[in-house]
PDB file of N, CA, C and O in Angstrom:
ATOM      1  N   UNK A   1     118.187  54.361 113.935  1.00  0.00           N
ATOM      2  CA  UNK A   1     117.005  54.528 114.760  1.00  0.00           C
ATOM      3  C   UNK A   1     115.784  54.927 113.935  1.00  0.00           C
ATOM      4  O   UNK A   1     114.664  54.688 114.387  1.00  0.00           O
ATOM      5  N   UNK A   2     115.971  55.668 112.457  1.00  0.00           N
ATOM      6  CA  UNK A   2     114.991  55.940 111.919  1.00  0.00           C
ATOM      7  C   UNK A   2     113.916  55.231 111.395  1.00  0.00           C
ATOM      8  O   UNK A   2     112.775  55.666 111.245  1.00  0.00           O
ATOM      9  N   UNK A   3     114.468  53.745 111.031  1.00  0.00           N
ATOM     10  CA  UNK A   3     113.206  52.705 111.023  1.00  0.00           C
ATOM     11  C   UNK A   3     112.198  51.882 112.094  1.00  0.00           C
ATOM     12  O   UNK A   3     111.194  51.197 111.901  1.00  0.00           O
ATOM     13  N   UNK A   4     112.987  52.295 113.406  1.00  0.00           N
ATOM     14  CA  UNK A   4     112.480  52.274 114.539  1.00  0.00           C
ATOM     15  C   UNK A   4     110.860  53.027 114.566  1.00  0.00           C
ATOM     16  O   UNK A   4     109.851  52.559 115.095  1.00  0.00           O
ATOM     17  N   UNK A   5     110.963  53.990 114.011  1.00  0.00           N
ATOM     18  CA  UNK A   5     109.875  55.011 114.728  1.00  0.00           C
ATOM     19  C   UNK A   5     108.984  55.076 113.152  1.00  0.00           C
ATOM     20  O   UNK A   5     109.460  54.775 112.058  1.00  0.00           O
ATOM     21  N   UNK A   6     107.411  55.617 113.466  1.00  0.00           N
ATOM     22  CA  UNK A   6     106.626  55.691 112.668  1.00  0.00           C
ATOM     23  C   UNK A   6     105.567  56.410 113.530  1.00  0.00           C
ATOM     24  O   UNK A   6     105.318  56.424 114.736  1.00  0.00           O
ATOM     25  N   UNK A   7     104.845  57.224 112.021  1.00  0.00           N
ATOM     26  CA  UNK A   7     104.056  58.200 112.235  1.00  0.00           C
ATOM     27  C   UNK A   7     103.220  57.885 112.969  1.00  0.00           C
ATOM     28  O   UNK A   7     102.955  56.699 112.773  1.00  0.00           O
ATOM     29  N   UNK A   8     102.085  58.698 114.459  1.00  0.00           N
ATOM     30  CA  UNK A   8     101.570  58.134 115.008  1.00  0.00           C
ATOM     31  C   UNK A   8     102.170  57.093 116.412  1.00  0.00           C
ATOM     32  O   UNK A   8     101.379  56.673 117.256  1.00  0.00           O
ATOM     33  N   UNK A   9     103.373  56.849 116.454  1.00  0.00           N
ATOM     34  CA  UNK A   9     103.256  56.055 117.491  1.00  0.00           C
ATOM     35  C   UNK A   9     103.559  57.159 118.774  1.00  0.00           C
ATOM     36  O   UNK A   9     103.824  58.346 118.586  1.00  0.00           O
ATOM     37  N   UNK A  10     103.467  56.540 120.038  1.00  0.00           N
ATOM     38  CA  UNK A  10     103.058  56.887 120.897  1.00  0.00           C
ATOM     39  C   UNK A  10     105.095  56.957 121.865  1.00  0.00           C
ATOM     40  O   UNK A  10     105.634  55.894 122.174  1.00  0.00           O
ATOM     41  N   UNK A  11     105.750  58.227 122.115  1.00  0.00           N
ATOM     42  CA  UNK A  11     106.798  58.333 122.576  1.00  0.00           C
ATOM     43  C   UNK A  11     106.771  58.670 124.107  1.00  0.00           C
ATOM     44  O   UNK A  11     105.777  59.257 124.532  1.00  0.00           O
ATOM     45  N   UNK A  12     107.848  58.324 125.018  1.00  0.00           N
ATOM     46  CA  UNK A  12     107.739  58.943 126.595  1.00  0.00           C
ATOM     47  C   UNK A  12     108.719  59.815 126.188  1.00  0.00           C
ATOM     48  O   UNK A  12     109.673  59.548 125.458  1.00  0.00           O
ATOM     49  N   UNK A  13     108.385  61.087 126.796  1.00  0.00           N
ATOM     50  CA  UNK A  13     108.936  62.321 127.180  1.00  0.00           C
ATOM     51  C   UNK A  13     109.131  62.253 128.846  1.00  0.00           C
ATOM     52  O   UNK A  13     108.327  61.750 129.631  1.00  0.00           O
ATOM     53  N   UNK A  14     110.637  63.003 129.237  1.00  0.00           N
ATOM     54  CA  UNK A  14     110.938  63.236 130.713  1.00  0.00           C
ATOM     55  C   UNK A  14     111.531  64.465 130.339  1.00  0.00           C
ATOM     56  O   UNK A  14     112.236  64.705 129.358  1.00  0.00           O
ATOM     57  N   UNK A  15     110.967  65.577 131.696  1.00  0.00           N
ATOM     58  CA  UNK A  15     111.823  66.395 131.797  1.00  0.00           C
ATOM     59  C   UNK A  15     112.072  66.369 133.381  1.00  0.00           C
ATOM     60  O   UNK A  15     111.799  65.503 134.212  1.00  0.00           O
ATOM     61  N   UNK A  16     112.773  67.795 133.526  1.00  0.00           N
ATOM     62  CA  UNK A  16     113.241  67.919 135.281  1.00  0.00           C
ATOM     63  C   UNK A  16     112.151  68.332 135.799  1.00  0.00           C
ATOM     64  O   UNK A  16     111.510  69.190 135.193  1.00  0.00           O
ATOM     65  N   UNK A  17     111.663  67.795 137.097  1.00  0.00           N
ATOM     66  CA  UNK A  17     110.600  68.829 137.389  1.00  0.00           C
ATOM     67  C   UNK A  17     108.999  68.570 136.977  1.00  0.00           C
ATOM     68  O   UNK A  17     107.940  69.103 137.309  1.00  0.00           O
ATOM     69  N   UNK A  18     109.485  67.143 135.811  1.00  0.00           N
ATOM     70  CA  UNK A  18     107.713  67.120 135.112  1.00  0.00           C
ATOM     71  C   UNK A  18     107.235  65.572 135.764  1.00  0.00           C
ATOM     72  O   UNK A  18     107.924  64.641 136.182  1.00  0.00           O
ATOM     73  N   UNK A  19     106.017  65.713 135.670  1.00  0.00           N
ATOM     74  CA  UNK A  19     105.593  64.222 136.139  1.00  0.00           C
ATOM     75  C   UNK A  19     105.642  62.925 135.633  1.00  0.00           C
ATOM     76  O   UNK A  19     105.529  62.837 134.410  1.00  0.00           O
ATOM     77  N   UNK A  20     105.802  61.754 136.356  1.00  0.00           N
ATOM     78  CA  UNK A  20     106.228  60.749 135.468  1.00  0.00           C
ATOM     79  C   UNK A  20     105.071  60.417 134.480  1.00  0.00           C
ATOM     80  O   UNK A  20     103.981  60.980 134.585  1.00  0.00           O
ATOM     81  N   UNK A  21     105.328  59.505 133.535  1.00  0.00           N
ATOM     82  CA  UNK A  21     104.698  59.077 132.301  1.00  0.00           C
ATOM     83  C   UNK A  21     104.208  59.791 131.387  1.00  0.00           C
ATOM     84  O   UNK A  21     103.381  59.227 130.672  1.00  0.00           O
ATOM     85  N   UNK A  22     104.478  61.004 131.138  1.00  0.00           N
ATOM     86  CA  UNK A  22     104.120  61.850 129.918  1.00  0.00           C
ATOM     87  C   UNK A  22     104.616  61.177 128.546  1.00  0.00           C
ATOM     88  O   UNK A  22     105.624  60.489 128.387  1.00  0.00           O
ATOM     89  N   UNK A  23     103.855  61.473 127.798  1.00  0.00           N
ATOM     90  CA  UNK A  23     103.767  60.700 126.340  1.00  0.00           C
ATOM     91  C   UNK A  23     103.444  61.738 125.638  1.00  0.00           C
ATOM     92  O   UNK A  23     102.704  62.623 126.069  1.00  0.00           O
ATOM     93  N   UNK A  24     104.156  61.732 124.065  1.00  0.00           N
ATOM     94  CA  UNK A  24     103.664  62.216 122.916  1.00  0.00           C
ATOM     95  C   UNK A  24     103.580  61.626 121.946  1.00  0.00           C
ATOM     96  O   UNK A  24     104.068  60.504 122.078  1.00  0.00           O
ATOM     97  N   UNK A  25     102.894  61.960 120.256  1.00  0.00           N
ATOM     98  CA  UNK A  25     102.447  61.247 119.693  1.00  0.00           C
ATOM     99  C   UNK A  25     103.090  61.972 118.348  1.00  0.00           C
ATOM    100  O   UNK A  25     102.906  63.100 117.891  1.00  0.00           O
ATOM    101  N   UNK A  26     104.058  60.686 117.822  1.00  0.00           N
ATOM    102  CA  UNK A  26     104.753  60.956 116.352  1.00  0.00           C
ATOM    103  C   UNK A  26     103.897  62.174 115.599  1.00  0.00           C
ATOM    104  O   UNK A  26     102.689  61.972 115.726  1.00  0.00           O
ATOM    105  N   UNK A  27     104.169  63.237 114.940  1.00  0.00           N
ATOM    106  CA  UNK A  27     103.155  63.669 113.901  1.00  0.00           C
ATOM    107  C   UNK A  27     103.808  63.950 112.672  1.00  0.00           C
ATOM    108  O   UNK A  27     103.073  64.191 111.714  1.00  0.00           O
ATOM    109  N   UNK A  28     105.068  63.968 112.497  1.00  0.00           N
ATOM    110  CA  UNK A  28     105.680  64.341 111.695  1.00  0.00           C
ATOM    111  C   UNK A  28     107.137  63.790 111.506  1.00  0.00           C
ATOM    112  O   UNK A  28     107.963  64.098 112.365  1.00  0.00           O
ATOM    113  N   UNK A  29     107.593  62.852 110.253  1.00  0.00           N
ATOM    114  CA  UNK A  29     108.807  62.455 109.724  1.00  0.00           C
ATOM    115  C   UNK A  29     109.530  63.250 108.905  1.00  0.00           C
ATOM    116  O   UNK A  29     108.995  63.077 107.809  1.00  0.00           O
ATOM    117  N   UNK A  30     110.435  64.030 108.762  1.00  0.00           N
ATOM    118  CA  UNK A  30     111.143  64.161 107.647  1.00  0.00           C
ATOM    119  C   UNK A  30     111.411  63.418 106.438  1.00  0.00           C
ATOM    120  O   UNK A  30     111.688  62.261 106.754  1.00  0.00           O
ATOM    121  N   UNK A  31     111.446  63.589 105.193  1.00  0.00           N
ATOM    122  CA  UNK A  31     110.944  62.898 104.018  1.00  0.00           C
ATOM    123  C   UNK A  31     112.701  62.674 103.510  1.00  0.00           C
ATOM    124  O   UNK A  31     112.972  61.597 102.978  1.00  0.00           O
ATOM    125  N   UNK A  32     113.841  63.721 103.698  1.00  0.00           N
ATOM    126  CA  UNK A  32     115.164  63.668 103.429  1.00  0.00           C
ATOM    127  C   UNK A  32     116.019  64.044 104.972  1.00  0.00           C
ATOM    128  O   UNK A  32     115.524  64.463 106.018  1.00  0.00           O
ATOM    129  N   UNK A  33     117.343  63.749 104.686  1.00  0.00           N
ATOM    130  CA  UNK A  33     117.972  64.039 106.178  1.00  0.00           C
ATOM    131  C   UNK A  33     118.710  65.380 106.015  1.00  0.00           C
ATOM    132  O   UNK A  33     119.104  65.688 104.891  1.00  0.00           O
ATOM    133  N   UNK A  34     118.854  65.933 106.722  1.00  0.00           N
ATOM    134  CA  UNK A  34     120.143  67.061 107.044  1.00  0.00           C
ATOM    135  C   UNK A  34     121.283  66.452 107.495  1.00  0.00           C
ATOM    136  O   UNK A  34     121.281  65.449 108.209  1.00  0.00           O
ATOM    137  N   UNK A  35     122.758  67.320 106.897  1.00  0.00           N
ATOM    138  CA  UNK A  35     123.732  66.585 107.006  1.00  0.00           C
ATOM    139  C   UNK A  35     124.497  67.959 108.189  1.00  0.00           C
ATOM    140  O   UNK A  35     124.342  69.177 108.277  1.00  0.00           O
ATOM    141  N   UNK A  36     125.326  66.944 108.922  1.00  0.00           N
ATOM    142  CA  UNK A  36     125.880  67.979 110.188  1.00  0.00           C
ATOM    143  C   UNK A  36     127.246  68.377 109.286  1.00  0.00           C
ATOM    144  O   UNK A  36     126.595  68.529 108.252  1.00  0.00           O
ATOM    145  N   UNK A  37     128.313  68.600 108.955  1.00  0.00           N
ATOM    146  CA  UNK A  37     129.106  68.552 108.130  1.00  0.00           C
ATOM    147  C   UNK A  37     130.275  68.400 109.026  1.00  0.00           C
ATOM    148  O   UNK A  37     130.353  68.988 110.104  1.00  0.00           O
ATOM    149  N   UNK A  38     131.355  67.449 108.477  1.00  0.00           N
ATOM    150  CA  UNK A  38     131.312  67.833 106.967  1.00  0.00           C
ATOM    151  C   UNK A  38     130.430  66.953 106.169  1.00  0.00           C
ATOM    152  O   UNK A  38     130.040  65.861 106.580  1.00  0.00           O
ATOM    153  N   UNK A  39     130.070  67.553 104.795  1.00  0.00           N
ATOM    154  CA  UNK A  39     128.871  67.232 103.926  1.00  0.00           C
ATOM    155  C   UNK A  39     129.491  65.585 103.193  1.00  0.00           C
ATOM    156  O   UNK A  39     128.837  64.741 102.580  1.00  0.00           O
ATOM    157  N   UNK A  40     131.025  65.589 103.569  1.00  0.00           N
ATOM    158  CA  UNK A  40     131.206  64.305 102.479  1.00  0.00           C
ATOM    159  C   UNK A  40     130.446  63.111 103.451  1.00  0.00           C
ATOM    160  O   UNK A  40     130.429  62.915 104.666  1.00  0.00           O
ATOM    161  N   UNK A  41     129.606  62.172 101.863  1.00  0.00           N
ATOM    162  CA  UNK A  41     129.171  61.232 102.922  1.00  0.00           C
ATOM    163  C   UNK A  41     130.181  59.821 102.973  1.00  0.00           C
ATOM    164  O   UNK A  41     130.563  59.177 101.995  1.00  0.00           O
ATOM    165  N   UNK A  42     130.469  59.568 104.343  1.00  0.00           N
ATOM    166  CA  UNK A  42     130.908  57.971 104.511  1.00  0.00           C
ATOM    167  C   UNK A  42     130.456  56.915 105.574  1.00  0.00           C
ATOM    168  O   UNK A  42     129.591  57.410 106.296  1.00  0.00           O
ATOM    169  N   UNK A  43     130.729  55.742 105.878  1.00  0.00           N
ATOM    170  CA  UNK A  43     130.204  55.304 106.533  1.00  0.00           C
ATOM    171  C   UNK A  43     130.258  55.810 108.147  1.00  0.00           C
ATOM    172  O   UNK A  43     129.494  55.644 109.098  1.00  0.00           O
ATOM    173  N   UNK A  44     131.472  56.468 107.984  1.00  0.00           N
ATOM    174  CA  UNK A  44     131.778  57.280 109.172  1.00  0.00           C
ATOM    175  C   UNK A  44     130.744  57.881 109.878  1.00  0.00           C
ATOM    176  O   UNK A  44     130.105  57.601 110.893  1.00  0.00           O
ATOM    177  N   UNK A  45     130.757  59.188 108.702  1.00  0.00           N
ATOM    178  CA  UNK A  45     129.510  60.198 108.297  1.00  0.00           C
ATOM    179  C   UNK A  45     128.402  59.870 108.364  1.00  0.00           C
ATOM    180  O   UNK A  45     127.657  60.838 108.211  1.00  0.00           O
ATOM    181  N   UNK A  46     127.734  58.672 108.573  1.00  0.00           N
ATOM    182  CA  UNK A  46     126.064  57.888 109.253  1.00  0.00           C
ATOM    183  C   UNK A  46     125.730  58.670 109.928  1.00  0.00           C
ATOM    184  O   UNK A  46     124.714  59.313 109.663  1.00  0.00           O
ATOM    185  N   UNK A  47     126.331  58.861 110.849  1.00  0.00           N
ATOM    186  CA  UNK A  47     126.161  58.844 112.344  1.00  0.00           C
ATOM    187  C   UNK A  47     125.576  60.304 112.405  1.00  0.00           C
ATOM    188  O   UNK A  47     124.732  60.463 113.287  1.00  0.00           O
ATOM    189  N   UNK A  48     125.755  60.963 111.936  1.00  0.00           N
ATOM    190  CA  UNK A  48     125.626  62.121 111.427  1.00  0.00           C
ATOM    191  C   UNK A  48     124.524  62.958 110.508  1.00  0.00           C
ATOM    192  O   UNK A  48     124.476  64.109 110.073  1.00  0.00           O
ATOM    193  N   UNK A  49     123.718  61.863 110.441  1.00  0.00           N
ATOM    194  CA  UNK A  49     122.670  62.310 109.053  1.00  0.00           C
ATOM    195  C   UNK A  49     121.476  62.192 110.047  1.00  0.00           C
ATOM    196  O   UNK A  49     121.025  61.175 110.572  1.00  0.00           O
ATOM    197  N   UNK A  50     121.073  63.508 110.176  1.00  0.00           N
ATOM    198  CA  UNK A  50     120.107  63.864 111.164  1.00  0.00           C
ATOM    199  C   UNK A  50     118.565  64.254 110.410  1.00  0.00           C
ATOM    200  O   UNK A  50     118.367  64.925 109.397  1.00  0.00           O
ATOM    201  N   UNK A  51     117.775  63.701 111.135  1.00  0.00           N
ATOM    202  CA  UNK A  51     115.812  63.751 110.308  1.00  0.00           C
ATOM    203  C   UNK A  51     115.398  64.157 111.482  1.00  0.00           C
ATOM    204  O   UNK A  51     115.634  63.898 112.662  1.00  0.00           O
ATOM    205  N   UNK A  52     114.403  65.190 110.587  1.00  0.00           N
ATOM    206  CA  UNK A  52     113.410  66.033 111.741  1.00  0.00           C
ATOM    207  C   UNK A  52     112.576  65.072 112.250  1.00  0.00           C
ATOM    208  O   UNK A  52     112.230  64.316 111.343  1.00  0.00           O
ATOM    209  N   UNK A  53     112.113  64.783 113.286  1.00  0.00           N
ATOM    210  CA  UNK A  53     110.845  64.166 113.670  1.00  0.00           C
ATOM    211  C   UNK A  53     109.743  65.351 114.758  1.00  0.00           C
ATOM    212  O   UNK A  53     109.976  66.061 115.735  1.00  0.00           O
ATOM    213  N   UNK A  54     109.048  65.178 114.288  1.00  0.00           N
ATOM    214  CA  UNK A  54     107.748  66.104 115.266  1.00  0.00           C
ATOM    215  C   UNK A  54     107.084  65.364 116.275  1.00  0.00           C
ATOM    216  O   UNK A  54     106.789  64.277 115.780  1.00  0.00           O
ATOM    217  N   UNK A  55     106.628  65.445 117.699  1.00  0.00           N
ATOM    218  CA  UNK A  55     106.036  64.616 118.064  1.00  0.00           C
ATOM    219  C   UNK A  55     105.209  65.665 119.095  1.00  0.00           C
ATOM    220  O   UNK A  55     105.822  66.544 119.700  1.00  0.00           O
ATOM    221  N   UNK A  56     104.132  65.527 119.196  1.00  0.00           N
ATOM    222  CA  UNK A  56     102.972  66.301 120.365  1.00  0.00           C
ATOM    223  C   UNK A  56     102.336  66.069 121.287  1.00  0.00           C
ATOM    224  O   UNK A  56     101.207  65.579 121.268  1.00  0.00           O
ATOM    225  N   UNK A  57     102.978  66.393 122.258  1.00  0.00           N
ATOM    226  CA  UNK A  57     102.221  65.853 123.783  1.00  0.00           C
ATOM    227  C   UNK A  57     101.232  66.087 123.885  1.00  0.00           C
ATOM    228  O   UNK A  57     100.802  67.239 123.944  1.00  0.00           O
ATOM    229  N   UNK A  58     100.231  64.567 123.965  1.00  0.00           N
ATOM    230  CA  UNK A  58      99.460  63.941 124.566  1.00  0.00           C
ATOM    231  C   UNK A  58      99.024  65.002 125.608  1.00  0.00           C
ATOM    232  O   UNK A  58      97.856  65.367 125.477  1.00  0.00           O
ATOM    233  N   UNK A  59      99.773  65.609 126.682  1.00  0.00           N
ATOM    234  CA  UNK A  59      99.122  66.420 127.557  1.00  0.00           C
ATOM    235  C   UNK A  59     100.280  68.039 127.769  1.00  0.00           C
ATOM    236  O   UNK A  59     101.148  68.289 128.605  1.00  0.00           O
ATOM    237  N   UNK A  60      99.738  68.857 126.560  1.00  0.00           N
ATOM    238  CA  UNK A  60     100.469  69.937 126.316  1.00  0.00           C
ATOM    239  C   UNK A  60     100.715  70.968 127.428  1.00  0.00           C
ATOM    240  O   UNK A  60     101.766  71.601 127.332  1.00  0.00           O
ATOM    241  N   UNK A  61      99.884  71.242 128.498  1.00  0.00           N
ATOM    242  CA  UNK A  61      99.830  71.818 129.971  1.00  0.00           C
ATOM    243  C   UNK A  61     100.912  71.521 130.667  1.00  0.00           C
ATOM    244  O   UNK A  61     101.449  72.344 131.408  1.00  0.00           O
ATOM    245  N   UNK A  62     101.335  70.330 130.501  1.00  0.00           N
ATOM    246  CA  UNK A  62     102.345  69.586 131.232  1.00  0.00           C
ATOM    247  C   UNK A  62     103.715  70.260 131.123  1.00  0.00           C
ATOM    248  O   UNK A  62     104.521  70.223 132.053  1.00  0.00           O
ATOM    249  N   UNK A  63     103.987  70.957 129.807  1.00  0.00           N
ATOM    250  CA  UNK A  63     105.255  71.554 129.252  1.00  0.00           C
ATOM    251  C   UNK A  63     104.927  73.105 129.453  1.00  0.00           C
ATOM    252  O   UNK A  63     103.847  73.694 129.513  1.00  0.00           O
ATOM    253  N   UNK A  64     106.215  73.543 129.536  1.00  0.00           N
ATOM    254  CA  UNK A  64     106.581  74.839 128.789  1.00  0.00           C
ATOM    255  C   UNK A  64     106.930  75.355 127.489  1.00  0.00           C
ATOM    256  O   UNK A  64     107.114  74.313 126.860  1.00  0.00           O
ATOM    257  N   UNK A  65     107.137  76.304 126.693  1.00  0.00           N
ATOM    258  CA  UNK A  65     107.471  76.347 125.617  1.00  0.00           C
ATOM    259  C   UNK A  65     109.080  76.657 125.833  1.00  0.00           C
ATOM    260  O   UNK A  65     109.719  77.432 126.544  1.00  0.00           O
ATOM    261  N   UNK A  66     109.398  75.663 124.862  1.00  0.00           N
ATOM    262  CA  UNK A  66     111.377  75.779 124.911  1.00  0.00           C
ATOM    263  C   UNK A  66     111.892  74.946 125.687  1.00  0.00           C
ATOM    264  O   UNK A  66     113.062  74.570 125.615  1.00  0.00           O
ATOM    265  N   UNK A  67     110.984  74.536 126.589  1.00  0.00           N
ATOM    266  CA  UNK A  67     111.662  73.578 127.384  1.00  0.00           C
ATOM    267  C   UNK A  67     112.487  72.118 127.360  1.00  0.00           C
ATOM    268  O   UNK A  67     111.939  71.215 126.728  1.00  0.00           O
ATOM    269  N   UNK A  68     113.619  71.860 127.932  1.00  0.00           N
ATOM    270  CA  UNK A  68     113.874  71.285 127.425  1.00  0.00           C
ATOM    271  C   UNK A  68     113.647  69.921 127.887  1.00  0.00           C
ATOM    272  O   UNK A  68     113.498  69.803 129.103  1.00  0.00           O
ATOM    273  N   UNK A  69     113.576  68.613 127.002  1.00  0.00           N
ATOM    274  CA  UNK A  69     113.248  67.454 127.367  1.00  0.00           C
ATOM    275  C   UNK A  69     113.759  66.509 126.763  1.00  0.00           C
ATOM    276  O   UNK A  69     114.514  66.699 125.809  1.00  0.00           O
ATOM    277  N   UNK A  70     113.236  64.533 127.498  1.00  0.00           N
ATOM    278  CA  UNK A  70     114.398  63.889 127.245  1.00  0.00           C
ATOM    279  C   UNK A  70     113.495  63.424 126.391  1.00  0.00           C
ATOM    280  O   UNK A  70     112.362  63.571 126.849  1.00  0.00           O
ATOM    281  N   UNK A  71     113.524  62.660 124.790  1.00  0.00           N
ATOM    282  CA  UNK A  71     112.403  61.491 124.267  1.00  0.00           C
ATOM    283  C   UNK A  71     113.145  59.661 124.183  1.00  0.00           C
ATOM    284  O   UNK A  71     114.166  59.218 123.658  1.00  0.00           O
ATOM    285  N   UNK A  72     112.227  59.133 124.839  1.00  0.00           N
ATOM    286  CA  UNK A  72     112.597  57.884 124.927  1.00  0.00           C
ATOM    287  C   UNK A  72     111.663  57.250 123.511  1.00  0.00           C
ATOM    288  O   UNK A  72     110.446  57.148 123.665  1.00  0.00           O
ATOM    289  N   UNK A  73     112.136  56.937 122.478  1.00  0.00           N
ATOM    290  CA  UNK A  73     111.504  55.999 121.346  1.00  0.00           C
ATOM    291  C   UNK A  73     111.179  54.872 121.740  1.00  0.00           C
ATOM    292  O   UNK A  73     111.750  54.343 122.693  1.00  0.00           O
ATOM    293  N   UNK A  74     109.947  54.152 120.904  1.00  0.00           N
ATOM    294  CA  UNK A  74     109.658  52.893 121.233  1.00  0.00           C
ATOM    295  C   UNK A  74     110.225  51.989 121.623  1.00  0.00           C
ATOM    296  O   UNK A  74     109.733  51.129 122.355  1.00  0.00           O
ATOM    297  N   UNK A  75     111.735  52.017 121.075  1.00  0.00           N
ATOM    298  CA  UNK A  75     112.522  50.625 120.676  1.00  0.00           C
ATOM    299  C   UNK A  75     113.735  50.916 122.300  1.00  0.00           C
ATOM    300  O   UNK A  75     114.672  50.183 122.614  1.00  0.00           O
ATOM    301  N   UNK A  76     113.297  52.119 123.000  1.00  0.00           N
ATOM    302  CA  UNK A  76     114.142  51.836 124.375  1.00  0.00           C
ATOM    303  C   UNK A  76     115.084  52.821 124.082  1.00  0.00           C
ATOM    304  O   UNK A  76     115.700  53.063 125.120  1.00  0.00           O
ATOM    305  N   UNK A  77     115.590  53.684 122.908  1.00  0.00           N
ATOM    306  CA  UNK A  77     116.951  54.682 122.198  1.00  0.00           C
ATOM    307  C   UNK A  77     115.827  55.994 122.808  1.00  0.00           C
ATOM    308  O   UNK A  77     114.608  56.153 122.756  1.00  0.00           O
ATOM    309  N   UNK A  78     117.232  56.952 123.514  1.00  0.00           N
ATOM    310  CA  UNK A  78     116.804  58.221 123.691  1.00  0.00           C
ATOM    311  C   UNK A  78     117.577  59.230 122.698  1.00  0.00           C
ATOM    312  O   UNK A  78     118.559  59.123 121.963  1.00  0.00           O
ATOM    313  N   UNK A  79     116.705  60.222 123.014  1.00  0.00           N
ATOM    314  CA  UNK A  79     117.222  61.441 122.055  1.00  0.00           C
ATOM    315  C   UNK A  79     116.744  62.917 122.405  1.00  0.00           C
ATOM    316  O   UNK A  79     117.108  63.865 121.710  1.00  0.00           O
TER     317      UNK A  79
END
């Protein structure tokens, strides 16, 4: 999914309770991944190699802090 997404683009956020079409906006990629462990890598182990991404709602009022929410990426993959 990580070549999917790029800095700047424009993500839908859902939470419970929030109004439809909220959007945020990529601001931040991770440059290396974090590994969930175990640390050996295999093809197995992909699945597993997790990158920070930052992204900032477009309309910050809309949220709470901590709250939790769903992000739908460009390409249709949630997370």
């Amino acid at each position: 999914m990580l070549a999917g997404i790029h800095y700047g683009d424009t993500v839908q956020v859902s939470c419970d309770g929030c109004a439809a079409g909220l959007t945020a906006k990529v601001t931040f990629i991770a440059g290396s991944a974090e590994y969930t462990p175990p640390v050996i890598y295999s093809l197995e182990e992909r699945a597993k190699l997790v990158y920070l991404i930052e992204a900032h709602p477009t309309d910050p009022s809309a949220f709470r802090v901590g709250q939790p929410v769903t992000v739908t990426l460009p390409n249709g993959a949630h997370s």
